[in-house]
C-alpha positions as CSV (number, residue, x, y, z in Angstrom):
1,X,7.4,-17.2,-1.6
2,X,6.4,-16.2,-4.9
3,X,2.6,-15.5,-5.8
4,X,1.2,-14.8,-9.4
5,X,-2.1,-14.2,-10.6
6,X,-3.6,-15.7,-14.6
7,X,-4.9,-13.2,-16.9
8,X,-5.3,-13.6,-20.7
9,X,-3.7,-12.2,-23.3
10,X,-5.8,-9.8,-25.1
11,X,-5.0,-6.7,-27.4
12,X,-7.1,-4.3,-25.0
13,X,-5.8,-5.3,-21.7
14,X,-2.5,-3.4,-20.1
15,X,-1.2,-5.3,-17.4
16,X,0.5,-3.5,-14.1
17,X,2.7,-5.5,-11.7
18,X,1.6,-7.4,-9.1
19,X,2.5,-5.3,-6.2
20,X,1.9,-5.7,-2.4
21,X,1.1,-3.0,0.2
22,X,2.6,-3.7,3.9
23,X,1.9,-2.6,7.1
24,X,3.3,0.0,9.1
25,X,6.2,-2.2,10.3
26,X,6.7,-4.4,7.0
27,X,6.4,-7.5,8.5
28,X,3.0,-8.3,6.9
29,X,1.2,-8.4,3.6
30,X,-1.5,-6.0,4.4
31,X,-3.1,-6.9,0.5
32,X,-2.4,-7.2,-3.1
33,X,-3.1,-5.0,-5.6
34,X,-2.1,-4.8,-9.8
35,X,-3.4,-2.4,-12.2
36,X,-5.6,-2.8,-15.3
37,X,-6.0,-0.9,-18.4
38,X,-8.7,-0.9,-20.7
39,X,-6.8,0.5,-23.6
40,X,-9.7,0.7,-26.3
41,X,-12.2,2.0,-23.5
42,X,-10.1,4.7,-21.5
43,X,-10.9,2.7,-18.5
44,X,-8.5,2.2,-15.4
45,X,-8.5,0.2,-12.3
46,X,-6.9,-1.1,-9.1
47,X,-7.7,-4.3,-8.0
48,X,-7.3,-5.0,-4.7
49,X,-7.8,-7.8,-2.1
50,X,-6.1,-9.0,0.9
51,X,-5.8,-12.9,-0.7
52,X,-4.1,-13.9,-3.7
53,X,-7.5,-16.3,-4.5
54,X,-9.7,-13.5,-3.7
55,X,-7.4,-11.0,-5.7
56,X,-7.5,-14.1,-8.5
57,X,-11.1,-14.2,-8.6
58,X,-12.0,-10.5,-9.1
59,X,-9.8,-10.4,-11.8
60,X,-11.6,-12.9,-13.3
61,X,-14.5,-10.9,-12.9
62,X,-12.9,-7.9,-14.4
63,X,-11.8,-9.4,-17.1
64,X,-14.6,-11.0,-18.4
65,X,-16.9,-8.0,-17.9
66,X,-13.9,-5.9,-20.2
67,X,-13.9,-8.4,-22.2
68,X,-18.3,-8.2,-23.3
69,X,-17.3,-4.4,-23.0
70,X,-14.7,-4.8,-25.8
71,X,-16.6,-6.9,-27.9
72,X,-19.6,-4.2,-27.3
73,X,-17.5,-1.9,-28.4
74,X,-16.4,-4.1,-31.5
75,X,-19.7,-4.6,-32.5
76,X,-20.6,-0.9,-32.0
77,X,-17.7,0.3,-34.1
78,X,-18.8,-1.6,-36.8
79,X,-21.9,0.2,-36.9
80,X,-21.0,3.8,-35.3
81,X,-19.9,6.6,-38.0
82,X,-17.5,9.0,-37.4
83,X,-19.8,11.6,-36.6
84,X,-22.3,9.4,-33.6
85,X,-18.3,8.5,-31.9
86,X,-17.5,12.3,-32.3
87,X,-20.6,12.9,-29.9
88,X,-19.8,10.0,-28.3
89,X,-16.4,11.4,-27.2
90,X,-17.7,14.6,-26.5
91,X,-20.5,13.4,-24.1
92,X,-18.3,11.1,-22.0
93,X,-15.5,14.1,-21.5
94,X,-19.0,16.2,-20.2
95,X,-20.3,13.6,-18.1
96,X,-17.0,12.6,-16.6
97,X,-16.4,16.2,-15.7
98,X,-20.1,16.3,-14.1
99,X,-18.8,13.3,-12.2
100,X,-15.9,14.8,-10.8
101,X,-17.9,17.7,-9.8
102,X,-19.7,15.7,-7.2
103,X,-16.8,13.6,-5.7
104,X,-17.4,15.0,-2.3
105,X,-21.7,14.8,-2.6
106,X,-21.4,10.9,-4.2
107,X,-19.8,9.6,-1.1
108,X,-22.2,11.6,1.2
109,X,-24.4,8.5,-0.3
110,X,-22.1,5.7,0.7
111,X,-21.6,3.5,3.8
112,X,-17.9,3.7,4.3
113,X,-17.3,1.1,6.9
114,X,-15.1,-1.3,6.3
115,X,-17.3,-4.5,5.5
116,X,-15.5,-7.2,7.9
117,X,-17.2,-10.0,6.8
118,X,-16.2,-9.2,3.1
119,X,-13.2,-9.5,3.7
120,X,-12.5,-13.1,4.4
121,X,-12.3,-15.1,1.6
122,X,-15.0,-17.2,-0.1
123,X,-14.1,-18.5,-3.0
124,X,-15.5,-22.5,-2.6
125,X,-12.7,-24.7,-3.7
126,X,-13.0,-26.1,-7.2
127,X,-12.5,-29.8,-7.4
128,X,-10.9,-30.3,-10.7
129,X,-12.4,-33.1,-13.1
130,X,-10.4,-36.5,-13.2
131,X,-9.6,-36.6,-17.0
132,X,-8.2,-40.2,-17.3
133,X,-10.3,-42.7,-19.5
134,X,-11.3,-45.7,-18.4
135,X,-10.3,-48.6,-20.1
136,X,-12.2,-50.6,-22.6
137,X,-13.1,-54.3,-22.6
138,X,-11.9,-55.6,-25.9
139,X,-12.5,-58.7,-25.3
140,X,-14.0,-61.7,-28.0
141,X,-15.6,-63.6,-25.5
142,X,-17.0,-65.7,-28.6
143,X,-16.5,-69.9,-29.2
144,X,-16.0,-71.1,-33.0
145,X,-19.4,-73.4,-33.9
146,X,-18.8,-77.1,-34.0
147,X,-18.1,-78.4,-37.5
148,X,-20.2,-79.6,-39.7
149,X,-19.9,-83.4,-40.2
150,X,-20.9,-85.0,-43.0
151,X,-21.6,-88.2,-45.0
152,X,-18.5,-88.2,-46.8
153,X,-16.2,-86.5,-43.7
154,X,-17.2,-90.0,-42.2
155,X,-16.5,-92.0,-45.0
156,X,-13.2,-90.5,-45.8
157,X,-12.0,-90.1,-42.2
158,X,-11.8,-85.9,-42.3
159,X,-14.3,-86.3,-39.2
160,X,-11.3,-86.6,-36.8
161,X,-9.3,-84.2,-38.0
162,X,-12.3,-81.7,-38.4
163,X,-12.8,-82.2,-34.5
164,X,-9.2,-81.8,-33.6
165,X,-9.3,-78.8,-35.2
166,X,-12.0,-77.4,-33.8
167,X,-10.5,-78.1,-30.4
168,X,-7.5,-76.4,-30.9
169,X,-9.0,-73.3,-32.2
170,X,-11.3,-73.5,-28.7
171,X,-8.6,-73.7,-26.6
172,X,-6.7,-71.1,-28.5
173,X,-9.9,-68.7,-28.2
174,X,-10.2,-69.3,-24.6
175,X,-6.7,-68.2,-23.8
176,X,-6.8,-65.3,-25.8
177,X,-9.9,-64.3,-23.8
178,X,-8.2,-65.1,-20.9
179,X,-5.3,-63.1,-21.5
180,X,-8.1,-60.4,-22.7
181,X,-9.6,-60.9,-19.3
182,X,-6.3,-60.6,-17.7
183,X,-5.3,-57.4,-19.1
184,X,-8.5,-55.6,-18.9
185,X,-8.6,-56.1,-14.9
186,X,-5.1,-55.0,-14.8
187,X,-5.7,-51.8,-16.6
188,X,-9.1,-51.4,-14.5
189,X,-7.0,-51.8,-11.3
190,X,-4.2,-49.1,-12.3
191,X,-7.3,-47.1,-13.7
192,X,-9.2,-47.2,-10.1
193,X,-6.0,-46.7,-8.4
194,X,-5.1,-43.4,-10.2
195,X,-9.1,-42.1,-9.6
196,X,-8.9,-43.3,-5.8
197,X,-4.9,-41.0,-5.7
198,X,-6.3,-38.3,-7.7
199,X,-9.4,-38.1,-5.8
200,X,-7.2,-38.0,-2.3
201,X,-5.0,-35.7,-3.3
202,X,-8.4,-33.4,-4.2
203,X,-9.1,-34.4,-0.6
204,X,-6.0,-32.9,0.6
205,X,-6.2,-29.5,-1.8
206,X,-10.0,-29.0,-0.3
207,X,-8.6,-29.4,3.3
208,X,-5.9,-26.9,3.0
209,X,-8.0,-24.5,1.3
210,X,-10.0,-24.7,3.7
211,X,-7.3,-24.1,6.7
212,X,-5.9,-21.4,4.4
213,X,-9.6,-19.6,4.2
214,X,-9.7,-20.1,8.3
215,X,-6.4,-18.3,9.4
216,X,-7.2,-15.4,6.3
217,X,-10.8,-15.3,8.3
218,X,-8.4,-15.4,12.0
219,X,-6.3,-12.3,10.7
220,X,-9.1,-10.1,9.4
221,X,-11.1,-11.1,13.0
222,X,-7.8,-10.1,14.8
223,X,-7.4,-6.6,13.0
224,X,-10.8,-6.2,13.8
225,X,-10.1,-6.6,17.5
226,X,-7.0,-4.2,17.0
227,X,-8.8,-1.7,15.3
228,X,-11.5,-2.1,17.9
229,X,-9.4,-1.4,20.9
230,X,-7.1,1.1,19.5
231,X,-4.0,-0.9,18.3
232,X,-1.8,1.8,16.1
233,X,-0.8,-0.5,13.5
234,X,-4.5,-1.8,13.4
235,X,-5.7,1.5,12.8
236,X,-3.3,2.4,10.3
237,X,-3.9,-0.4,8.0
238,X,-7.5,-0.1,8.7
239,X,-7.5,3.4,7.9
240,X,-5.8,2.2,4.2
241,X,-8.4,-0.1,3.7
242,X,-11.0,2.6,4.0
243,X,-9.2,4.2,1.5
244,X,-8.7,1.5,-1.0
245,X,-12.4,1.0,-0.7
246,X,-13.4,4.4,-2.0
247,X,-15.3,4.7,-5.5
248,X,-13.1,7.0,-7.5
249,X,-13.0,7.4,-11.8
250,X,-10.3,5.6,-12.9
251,X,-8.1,8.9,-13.8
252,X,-7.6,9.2,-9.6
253,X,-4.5,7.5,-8.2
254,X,-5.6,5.4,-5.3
255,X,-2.1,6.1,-4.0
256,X,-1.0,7.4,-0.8
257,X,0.8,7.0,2.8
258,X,-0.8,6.8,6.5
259,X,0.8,7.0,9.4
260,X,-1.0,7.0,13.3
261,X,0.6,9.2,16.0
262,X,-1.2,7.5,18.9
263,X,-0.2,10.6,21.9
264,X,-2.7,12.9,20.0
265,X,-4.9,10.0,18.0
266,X,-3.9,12.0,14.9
267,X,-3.7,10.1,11.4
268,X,-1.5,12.0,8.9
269,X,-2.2,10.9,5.3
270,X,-0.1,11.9,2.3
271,X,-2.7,11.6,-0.7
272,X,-1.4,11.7,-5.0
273,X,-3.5,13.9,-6.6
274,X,-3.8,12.9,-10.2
275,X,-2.0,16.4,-12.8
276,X,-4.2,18.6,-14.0
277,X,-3.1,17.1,-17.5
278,X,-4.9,14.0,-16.1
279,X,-8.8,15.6,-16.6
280,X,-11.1,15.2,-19.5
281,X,-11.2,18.9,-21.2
282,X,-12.4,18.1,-24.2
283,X,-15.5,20.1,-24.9
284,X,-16.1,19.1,-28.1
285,X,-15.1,16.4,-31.1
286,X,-15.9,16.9,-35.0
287,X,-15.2,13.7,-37.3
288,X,-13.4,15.5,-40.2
289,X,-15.3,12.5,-43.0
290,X,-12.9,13.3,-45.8
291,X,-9.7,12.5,-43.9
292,X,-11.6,10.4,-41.4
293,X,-9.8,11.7,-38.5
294,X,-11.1,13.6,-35.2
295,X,-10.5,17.0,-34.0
296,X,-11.0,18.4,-30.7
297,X,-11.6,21.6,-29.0
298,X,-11.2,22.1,-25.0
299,X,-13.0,23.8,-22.1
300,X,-11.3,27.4,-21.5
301,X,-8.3,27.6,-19.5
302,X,-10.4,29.5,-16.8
303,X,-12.9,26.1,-16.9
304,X,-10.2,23.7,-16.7
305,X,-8.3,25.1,-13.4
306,X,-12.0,25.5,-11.5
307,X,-11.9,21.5,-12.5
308,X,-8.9,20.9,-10.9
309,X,-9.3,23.2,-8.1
310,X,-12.6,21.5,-7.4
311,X,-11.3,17.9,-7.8
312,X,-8.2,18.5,-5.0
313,X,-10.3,20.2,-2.8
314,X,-13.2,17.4,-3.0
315,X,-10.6,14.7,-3.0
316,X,-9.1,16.4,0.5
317,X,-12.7,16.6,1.8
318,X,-13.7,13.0,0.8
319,X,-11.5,11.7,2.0
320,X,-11.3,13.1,5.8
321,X,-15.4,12.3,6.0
322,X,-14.4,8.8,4.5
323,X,-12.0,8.3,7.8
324,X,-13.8,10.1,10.1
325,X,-17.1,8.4,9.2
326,X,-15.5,4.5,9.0
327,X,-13.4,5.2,12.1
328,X,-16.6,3.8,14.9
329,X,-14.4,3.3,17.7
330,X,-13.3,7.0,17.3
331,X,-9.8,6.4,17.8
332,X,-8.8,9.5,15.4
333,X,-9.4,12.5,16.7
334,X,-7.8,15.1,14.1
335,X,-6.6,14.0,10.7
336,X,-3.5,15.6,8.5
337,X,-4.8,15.6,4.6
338,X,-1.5,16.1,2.8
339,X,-2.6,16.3,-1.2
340,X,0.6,15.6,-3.8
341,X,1.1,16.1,-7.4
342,X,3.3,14.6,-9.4
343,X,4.5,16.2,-12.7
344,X,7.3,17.0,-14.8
345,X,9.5,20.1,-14.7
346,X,9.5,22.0,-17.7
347,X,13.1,23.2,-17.2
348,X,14.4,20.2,-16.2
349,X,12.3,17.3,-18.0
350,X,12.2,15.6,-14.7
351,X,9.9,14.2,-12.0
352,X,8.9,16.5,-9.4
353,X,6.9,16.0,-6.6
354,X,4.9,18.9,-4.5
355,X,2.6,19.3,-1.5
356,X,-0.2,21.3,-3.5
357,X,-2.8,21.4,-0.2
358,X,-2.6,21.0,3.8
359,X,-5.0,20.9,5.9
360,X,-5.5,19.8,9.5
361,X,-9.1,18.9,10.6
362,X,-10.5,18.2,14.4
363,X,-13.3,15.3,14.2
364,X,-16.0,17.6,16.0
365,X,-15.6,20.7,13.8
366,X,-15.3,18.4,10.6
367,X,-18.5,15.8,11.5
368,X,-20.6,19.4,12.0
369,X,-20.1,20.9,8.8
370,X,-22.6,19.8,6.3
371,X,-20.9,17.9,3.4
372,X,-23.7,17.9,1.1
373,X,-23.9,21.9,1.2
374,X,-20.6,23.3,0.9
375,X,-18.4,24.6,-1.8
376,X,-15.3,22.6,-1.2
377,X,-12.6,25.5,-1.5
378,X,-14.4,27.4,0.9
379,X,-14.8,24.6,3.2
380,X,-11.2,23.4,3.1
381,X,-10.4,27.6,3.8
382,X,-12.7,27.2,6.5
383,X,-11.0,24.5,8.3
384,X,-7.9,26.7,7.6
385,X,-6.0,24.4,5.3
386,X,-3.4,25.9,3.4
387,X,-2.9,26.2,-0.7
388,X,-2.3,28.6,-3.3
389,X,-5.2,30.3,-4.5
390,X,-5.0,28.6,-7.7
391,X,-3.8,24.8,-7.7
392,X,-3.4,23.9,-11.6
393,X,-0.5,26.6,-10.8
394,X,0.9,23.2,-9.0
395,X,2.8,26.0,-6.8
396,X,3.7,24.1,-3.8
397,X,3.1,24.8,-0.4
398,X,4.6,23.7,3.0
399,X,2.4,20.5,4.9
400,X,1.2,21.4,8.1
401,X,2.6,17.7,9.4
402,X,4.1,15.3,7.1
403,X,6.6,13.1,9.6
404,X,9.6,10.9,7.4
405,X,10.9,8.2,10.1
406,X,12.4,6.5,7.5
407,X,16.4,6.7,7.9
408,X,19.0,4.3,7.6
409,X,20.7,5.9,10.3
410,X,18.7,5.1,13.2
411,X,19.6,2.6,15.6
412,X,18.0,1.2,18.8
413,X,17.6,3.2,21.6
414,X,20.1,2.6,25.0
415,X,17.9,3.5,28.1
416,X,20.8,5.3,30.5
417,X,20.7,4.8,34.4
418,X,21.9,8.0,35.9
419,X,21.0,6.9,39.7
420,X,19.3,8.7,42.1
421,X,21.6,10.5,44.0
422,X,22.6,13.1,41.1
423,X,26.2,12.1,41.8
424,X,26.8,11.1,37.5
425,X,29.2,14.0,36.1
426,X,27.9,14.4,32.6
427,X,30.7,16.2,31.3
428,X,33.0,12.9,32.0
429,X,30.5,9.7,31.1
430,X,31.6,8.3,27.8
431,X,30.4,10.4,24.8
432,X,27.9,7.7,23.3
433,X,26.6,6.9,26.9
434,X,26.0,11.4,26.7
435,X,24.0,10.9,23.3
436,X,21.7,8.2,24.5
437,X,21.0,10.3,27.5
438,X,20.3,13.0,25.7
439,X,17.8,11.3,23.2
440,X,16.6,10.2,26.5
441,X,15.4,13.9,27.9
442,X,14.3,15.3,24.5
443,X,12.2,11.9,24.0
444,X,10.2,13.1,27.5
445,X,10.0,16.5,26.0
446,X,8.5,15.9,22.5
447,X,6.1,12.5,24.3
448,X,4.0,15.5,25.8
449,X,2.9,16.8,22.4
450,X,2.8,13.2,20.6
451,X,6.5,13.5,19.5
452,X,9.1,10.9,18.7
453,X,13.2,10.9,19.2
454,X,15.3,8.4,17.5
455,X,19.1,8.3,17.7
456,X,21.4,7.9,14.9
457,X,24.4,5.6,14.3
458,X,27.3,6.7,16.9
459,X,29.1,9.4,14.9
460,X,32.0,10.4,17.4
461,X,31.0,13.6,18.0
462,X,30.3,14.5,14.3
463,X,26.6,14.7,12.2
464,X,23.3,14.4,13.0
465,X,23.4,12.5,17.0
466,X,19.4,12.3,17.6
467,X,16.5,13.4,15.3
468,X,13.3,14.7,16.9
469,X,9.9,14.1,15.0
470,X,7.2,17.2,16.8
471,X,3.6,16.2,15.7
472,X,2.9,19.5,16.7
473,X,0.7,21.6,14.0
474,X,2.2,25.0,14.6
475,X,5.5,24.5,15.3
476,X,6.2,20.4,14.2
477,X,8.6,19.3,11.8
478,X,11.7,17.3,11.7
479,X,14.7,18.6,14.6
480,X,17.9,17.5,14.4
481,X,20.1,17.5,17.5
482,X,23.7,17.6,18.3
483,X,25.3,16.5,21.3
484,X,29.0,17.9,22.3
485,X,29.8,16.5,25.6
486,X,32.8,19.0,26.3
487,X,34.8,21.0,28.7
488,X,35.9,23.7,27.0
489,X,33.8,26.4,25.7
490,X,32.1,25.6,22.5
491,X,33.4,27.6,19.3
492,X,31.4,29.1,16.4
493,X,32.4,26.5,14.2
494,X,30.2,23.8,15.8
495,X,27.3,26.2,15.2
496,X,28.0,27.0,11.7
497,X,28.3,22.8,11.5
498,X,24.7,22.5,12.9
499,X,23.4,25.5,10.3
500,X,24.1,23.3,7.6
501,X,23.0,20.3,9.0
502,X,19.6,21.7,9.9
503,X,19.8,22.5,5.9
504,X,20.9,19.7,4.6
505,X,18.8,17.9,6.3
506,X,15.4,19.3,5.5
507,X,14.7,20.3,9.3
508,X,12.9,23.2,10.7
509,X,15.2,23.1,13.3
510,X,18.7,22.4,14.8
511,X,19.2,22.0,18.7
512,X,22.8,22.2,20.0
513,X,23.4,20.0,23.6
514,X,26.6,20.9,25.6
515,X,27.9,20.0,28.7
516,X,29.8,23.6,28.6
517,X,28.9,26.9,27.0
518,X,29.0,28.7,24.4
519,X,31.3,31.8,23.1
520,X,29.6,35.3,22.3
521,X,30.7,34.7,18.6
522,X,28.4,31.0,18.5
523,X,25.4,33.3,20.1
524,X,25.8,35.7,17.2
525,X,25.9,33.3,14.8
526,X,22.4,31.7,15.5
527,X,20.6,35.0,16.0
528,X,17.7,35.0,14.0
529,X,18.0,31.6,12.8
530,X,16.6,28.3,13.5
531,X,18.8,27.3,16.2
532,X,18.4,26.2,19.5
533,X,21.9,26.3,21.7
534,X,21.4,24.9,25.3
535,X,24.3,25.2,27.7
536,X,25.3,22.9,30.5
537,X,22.8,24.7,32.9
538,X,20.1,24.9,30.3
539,X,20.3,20.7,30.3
540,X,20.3,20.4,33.8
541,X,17.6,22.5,34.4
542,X,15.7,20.2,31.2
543,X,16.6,17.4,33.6
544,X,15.3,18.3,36.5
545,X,11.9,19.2,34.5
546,X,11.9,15.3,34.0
547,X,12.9,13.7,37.2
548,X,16.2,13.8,35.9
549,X,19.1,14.7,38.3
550,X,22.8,14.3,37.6
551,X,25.8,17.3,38.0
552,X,28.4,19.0,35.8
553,X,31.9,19.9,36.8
554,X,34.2,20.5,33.8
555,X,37.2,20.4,35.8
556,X,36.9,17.5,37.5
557,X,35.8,16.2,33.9
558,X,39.5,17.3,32.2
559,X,41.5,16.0,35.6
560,X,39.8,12.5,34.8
561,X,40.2,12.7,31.3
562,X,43.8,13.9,31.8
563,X,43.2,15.5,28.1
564,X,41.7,18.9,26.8
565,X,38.4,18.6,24.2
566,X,39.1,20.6,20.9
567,X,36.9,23.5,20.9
């Protein structure tokens, strides 16, 4: 289904696409949202709304308060010199940088539960006018006066034919009006006719609105529930709401990720961070009258990075009290602030993207700081979040959590039955049946911390088999895992495989499954690096820590398989 939104054509309006913003599972519009430029007044906005009508009718709203702000503006430049818009320039640079100096203290001030109720749309239907005229009734509805009859008509015998002819010219006047009458109630019937359809079909349009403005009203209600009793995908998209709700200046990106790991009720949020070339650092603006140009000069350097460092350590700050305060049920109980930046590479002239902060706060040590007191960098220090010690270095740093489950490679899960006698020899069940069941164990391992497995597209004994997602703070990241159901002893070459996988990969970590063992040269090789090797015994023994019970017996394995497994 397409959907559009109407907005005028005017020289000072930029116009973003019309974008959408899913849930978790992107099976549903969580809301709509376009961008808006004021080009002649340095103004920016996202407008946001979870209805295309309701979406319609802020815009509206926007639009025609720009619009008296650009004909303000007309009117002022008219009668402005250069030198009152030098000042001008120069006081809105000071008091936007005042602004962003209390980001954290001007939300201390704000409600930030999500208004329910606002939510469900309220625009009243609009009943358009029926246009059609009715007809008119040109009708002469006038007789021709009898003739005059005179002395002489008599005499001469005109009186007869001065009667006939005024007959005749009666009944031709009384069929015209006839006709007249004829066609007028025709044209009156099709008129009424059209009015009575038109007015229907208005019926029909005020009906479905109406049904359309009940299930938007049903969906918000259900969330609501969701949110209420602790649905993941509920609190997820709640949590963006809370987000998309928050008052920032223009020049801050409402853009950013959230995810819910329900085991530890921790939300992980990845947050853009506007560039440090994104500020107001003009400090001051001279109208030069004879070439009637501006020049401008800018805060010191050591100014403009205490701005930025402020503005990312606020904008971290604000916005774990924002969740933590709008989250009622208190179904979050630590969030992951991950702040962003994207700029461009100096040497390369391309996008980059870095994590330029980290921070992990518990709800009980965040709600009993006091907001409207602290110095933000300290604070965010304080809750031991992680940065460089100056940020408009952009030098980035690693997230303490920042989980990627997107991958084309995953596939669903197979759920293996191994019995319960412990009679299933692992090293002979059918290789994909062994990478399921592995997934399997290391899925009740990482569940304990909050952790997620998902196996990958069968790969016959080659690649990444399973990936492991730990939530864990310390020691969480991405794991990749490789299962090698064999029954010879595994060489160094698998290992040095894995090494470059973990790499390649981005993973903190590569775990190496066998049914058999490993030679002294494979041990070597993943000294001192991030590897993980587990032998035969090492998975039975993770079985067994699961309830799990099954057996290995290579040679009974290569006697069934009547072949030898390449090393």
């Amino acid at each position: 289904m397409q959907v559009r939104v109407e907005l005028p054509d005017l020289p000072f309006l930029k116009v973003g696409q019309l974008s959408a913003r899913y849930n978790a599972s992107g099976t549903r519009i969580l809301s709509f949202f376009i961008e808006l430029t004021h080009t002649t007044a340095n103004r920016h906005k996202i407008v946001s709304a979870p209805e295309i009508d309701l979406l319609q009718h802020k815009l509206d709203l926007l639009v025609k308060q720009w619009t008296d702000l650009h004909e303000a503006q007309q009117r002022k430049a008219t009668l402005t010199t250069g030198k009152a818009r030098a000042e001008e320039i120069t006081l809105d640079a000071s008091a936007l940088r005042d602004r962003l100096r209390n980001l954290l203290r001007d939300t201390l001030r704000v409600d930030d539960a999500v208004r329910w109720d606002d939510l469900k749309p309220k625009v009243p239907f609009q009943r358009s006018r029926f246009t059609a005229s009715a007809p008119n009734k040109h009708i002469d509805e006038w007789l021709p006066a009898p003739p005059k009859i005179g002395f002489l008509d008599t005499l001469f015998g005109r009186k007869k034919q001065k009667l006939e002819s005024h007959d005749a010219r009666v009944r031709k006047v009384n069929l015209d009006n006839q006709k007249g009458q004829e066609a007028f109630a025709t044209a009156l019937a099709a008129y009424e006719s059209q009015r009575k359809e038109w007015e229907q079909a208005q019926d029909r349009l005020a009906a479905a609105h109406a049904i359309n403005q009940a299930e938007a009203a049903a969906r918000v209600d259900a969330l609501r529930h969701g949110w209420e009793v602790g649905d993941a995908a509920a609190i997820t998209e709640h949590a963006g709401m809370v987000l998309d709700a928050s008052d920032y200046p223009g020049l801050i990106p409402k853009d950013f990720d959230v995810s819910f790991e329900p085991g530890r009720h921790l939300l992980v949020v990845d947050y853009q961070l506007p560039a440090p070339s994104a500020l107001p650092i003009t400090k001051s603006t001279k109208f030069i009258a004879s070439s009637g140009e501006f020049t401008e000069t800018e805060i010191p350097k050591a100014e403009q990075a205490a701005l930025y460092d402020t503005v990312c350590y606020q904008v971290a700050l604000r916005t774990l009290h924002e969740l933590f305060e709008a989250d009622t049920p208190r179904n979050i109980n630590a969030i992951c602030f991950n702040g962003l930046v994207r700029s461009i590479n100096p040497a390369t002239g391309q996008e980059t993207e870095a994590t330029l902060l980290s921070v992990m706060a518990d709800r009980s040590r965040f709600e009993a700081l006091n907001l409207d007191a602290v110095e933000p960098k300290a604070c965010f220090k304080s809750l031991h979040g992680v940065s460089a010690s100056s940020l408009a270095g952009l030098a980035p740093v690693p997230p303490l959590i920042r989980l990627d489950k997107k991958d084309d490679r995953f596939v669903e899960s197979m759920e293996i039955d191994l019995g319960e006698t412990g009679g299933v020899n692992l090293a002979s069940m059918p290789w994909e049946d062994f990478e399921h069941l592995v997934r399997q164990i290391f899925e009740k391992e990482f569940s304990q911390r909050g952790g997620d497995v998902k196996i990958t597209r069968a790969s016959a004994d080659g690649g990444v088999d399973a990936v492991a997602f730990d939530s864990d703070p310390i020691s969480g990241g991405k794991i990749v895992i490789q299962a090698k159901r064999y029954t010879r002893t595994v060489d160094v070459s698998a290992v040095r495989d894995l090494y470059g996988t973990t790499q390649a990969e981005g993973a903190i970590k590569g775990i190496l499954v066998t049914t058999a063992d490993y030679g002294p040269d494979a041990y070597r090789f993943a000294e001192g690096k991030p590897i993980t090797l587990l032998s035969g015994a090492n998975l039975l023994h993770l079985m067994e820590k699961h309830g799990m019970r099954a057996r290995i017996d290579l040679v009974e394995a290569r006697k069934e398989m009547k072949l030898v497994d390449r090393p």
